[in-house]
C-alpha positions, 0 to 999 in steps of 0.5 A: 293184158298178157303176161309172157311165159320166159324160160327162167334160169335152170342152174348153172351152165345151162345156157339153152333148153328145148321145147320138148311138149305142150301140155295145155292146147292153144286157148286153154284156160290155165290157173297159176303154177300149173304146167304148161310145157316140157323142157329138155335141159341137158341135166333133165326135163322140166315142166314149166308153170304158169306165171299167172291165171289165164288163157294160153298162146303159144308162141313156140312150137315142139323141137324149138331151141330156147335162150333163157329169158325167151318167151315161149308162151303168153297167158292172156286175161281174158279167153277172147283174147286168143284167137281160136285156131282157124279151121282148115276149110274142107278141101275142093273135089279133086276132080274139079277142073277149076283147081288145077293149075296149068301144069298139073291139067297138062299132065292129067290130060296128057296121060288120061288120069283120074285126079280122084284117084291121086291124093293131093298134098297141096293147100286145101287137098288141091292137085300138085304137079309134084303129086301127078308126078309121084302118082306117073312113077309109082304107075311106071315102077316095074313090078317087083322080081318074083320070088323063086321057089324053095330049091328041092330037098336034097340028101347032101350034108347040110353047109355049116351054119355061118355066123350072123350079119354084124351090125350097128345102131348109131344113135345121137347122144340126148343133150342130158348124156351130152352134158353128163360127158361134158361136165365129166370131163371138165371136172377133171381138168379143172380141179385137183381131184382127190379121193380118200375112203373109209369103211363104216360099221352100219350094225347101230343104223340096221338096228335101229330102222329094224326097231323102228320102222314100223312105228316110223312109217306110222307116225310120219308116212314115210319109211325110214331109209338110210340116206336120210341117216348118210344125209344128216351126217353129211349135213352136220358134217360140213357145218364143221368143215365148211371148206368141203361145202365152199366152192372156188369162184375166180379168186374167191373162195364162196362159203355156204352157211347152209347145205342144199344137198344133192343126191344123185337119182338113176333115170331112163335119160341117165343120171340127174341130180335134184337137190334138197335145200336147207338139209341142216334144218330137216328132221330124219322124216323130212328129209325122207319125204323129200328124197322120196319125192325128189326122186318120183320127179325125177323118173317121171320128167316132173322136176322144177328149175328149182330141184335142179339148182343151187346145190352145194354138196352131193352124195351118189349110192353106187352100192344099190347097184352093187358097187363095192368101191369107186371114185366119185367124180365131183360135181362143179363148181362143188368141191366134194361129192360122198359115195355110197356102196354096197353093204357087206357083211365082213368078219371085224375084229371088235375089242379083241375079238372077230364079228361079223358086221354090216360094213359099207365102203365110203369114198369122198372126192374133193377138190385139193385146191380148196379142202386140204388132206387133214380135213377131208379125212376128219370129215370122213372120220366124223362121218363114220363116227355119227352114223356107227354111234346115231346118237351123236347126230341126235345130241349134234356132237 
């Protein structure tokens, strides 16, 4: 009995994958859920698990395109049932006169070759014409022009130096860059796109991880960042906006009674966005422990089909790479995105009187067919307000 190994859905829009790497040999014994195969995707790698307990048989090979559905392996019952790959039998002496075919005895004869001496490229090592031929031309190549030698020294002033050759590289755009332009691109032909923006006081967040975060990392294993702060706030957030984590299908509007969070992680490849799910029921260390583990995947090409899809809502952080302010663009069929940025200590004026404060930039991108003007702001302002006072994400008010 076999059960086939199908390429599963991997999100939306993504209608094709390539095979990129096998990951167990043909005949290999494979338990369930474990990897098999590496998936490209045009929104990251993939490794794709096992359905079942078995014995592996390919049935694709590395640099394939695959369809969703497509089967791309089997896992047999039993290891008989995959036959061991045939061992090529060794080849023939070259030398022996049996194994060339007319053409090539002719031209070994004609030109007093040893066929020992020519490698040969066909079935079993065997002489081919075209091997003979390769072998006559490489024979009647003239020698290569020999060098001059270096002119003589000489007392005149040497030519100014000339400016290097001008070159350029012309690489082809991997399918997860040529997505990202894409969707891009579409994002800002099919919805309304408005930013608005707001700036927020981190001084009760910074004190708090400096208060706690030895004892945090103790009790739960993680450290305490401050995406786990920005995620809950939005988490709570939206519960009180939910236009902002709906999305437009044709003529409906979809609500989501729930948050799966995407967060938005740099790799070599370029950028992916893998999501936490149900973010509104997670504790500050869970949600930790998930970004955390969502991003070591991430960079390591590990991420399921199930990290990648579903996503309601995302939040980008520009600011670890020294953003002071930007526009994020949103990620469809979403209709908001938040963006983080780098935190600045600026001169405030607090009741009457000028501090200096850790202050952050926030921007939030939305879809004005969906999210009117009033509530994106009083999203971003409850936003501002739950991460300069933590205690009200605690008390959820």
């Amino acid at each position: 009995m076999a059960t086939e190994v199908v390429i599963p859905e991997l999100g939306e829009s993504i209608a094709e994958v390539v095979l990129l790497e096998w990951l167990r040999a043909e005949g290999e014994r494979v338990e369930r859920d474990q990897p098999v195969c590496v998936l490209e995707t045009d929104k990251a790698n993939v490794e794709l698990p096992a359905p079942v307990s078995g014995y592996l048989r390919r049935l694709k090979e590395p640099g394939q395109t695959l369809k969703m559905g497509e089967a791309v392996a089997r896992i047999e019952a039993e290891a008989g049932a995959v036959a061991p790959a045939p061992v090529p039998a060794a080849p023939a002496p070259a030398s022996s006169g049996e194994n060339f075919s007319p053409a090539v005895r002719r031209l070994v004869e004609e030109h007093r070759l040893d066929p020992v001496a020519i490698p040969g490229t066909g079935k079993g090592g065997r002489l081919t014409k075209e091997d003979v031929l390769a072998h006559l031309e490489k024979q009647q190549a003239p020698p290569p022009a020999p060098v001059p030698p270096p002119p003589p020294p000489t007392l005149a002033p040497a030519a100014p130096a000339t400016l290097g050759e001008e070159r350029t590289r012309r690489v082809p755009m991997s399918k997860l860059r040529l997505r990202i332009a894409e969707r891009l691109v579409a994002a800002q032909h099919q919805a309304a796109m408005l930013t608005t923006f707001n700036e927020v006081d981190l001084s009760a967040v910074m004190g708090l991880r400096a208060r706690y975060k030895e004892r945090f990392n103790e009790v739960h294993g993680v450290s305490l960042g401050l995406m786990s702060f920005f995620s809950r706030a939005v988490a709570l957030g939206l519960q009180k906006f939910p236009a902002i984590n709906a999305r437009i299908d044709a003529l409906d509007i979809v609500y989501h009674d729930y948050v799966h969070l995407g967060i938005a992680v740099s790799t070599e490849r370029g950028l992916v966005v893998p999501v936490l799910r149900h973010v509104e029921q997670m504790s500050l260390a869970r949600i930790e422990t998930e970004i955390k583990r969502l991003a070591k995947a991430a960079r390591e090409n590990k991420l399921s089909p199930q990290d990648l899809s579903g996503g309601t809502f995302t939040i980008t952080n520009g600011g670890v790479f020294g953003s002071l302010l930007s526009t994020p663009i949103l990620n469809p069929p979403q209709s908001g995105i938040l963006g983080m940025h780098a935190i600045k200590d600026r001169p405030v004026a607090v009741e009457g009187r000028v501090e200096i404060r850790p202050m952050m930039y926030v921007a939030l991108s939305y879809d004005h067919r969906l999210v009117d003007g009033e509530q994106s702001v009083s999203f971003l302002v409850r936003i501002k307000e739950q991460l300069e006072d933590p205690s009200r994400m605690l008390l959820e008010i």
